[in-house]
C-alpha positions as CSV (number, residue, x, y, z in Angstrom):
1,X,-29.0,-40.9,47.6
2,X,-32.1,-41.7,45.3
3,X,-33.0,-39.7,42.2
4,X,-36.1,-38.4,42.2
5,X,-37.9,-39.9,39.2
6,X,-39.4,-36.6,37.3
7,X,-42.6,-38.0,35.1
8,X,-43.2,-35.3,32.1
9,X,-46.9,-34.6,32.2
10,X,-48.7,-35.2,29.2
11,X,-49.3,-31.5,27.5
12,X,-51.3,-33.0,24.5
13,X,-54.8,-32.1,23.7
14,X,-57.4,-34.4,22.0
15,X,-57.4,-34.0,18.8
16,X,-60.6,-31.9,17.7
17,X,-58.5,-30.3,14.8
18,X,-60.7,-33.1,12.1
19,X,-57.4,-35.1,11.8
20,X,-55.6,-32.6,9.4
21,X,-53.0,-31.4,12.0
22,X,-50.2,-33.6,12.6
23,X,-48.7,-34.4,16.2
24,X,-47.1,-30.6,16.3
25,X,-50.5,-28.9,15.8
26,X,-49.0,-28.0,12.1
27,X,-51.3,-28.5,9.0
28,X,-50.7,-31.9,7.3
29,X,-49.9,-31.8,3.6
30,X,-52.5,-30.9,1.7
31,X,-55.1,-30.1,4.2
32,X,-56.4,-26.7,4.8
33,X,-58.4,-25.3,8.6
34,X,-60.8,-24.0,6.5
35,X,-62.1,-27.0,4.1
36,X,-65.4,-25.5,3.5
37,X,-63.9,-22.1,2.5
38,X,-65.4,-19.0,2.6
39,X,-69.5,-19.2,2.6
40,X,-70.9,-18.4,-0.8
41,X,-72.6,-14.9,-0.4
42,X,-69.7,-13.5,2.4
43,X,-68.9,-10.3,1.3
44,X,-65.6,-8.8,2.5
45,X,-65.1,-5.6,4.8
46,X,-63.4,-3.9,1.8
47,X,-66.0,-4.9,-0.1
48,X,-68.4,-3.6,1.8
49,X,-66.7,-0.5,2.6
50,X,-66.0,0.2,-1.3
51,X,-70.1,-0.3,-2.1
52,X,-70.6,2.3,0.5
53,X,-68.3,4.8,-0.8
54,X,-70.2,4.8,-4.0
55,X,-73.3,6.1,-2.5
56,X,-74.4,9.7,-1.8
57,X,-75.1,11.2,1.0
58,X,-78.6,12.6,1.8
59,X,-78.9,16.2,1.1
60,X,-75.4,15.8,-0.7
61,X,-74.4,16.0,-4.0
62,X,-71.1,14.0,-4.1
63,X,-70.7,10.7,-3.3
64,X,-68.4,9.5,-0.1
65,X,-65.1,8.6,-1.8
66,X,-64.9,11.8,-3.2
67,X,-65.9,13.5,0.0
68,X,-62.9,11.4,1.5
69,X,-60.6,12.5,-1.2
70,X,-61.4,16.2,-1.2
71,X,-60.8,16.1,2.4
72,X,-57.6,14.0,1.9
73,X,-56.3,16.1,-0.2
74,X,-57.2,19.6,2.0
75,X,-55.2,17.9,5.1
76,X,-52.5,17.0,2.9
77,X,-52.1,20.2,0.5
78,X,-53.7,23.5,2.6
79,X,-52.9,22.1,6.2
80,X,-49.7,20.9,4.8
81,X,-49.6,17.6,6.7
82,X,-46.5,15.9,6.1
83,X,-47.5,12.2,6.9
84,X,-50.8,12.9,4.4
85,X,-48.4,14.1,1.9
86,X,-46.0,10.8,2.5
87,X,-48.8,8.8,2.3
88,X,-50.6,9.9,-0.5
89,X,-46.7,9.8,-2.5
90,X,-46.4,6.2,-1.7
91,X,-49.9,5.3,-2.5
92,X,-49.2,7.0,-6.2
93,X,-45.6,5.8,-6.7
94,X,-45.5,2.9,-4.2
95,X,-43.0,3.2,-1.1
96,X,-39.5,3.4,-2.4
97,X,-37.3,0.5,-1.7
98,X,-34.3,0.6,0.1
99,X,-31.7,-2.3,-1.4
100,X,-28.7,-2.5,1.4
101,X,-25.2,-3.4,-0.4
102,X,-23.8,-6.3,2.3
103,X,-20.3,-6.1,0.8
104,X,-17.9,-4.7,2.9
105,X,-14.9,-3.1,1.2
């Protein structure tokens, strides 16, 4: 009885990666995916969102972030929201850390 010969099909790509990924697709030393880097002028969302919450509404008199606190604050303190409550805690503190002991006595 014969073997059947099994050929492995060839699964590789052409390389249009610019020659800065080695044979396993990873990034060679010292090269980057993004040479060019971020465009000069690209502002980022947070950025963006931050600019906006500086401004004030039409016909208001307080700006958006402070809109957003005040209403932060009312779901958190006079609806009594627990998970606003948390939230706001580990914003102010930070989230406590929880260190596990992996002694067994």
């Amino acid at each position: 009885m014969d073997k059947a010969r099994i050929t492995k099909k060839s699964t590789k790509q052409p390389d249009n990666t610019g020659g800065n990924r080695d044979e396993r697709g990873r990034f060679k030393p010292g090269m980057s995916g993004n040479p060019a880097g971020k465009p000069p002028g690209s502002i980022s969302l947070t950025a963006r969102i931050k600019k906006e919450l500086e401004k004030i509404p039409e016909g208001q008199k307080i700006t958006y972030l402070d809109a957003l606190v005040k209403q932060i604050l009312k779901k958190a303190i006079a609806e009594g929201d627990q998970q606003m409550i948390r939230l706001i805690w580990n914003y102010l503190d930070g989230i406590p850390s929880q260190t596990q002991d992996s002694k067994k006595e």
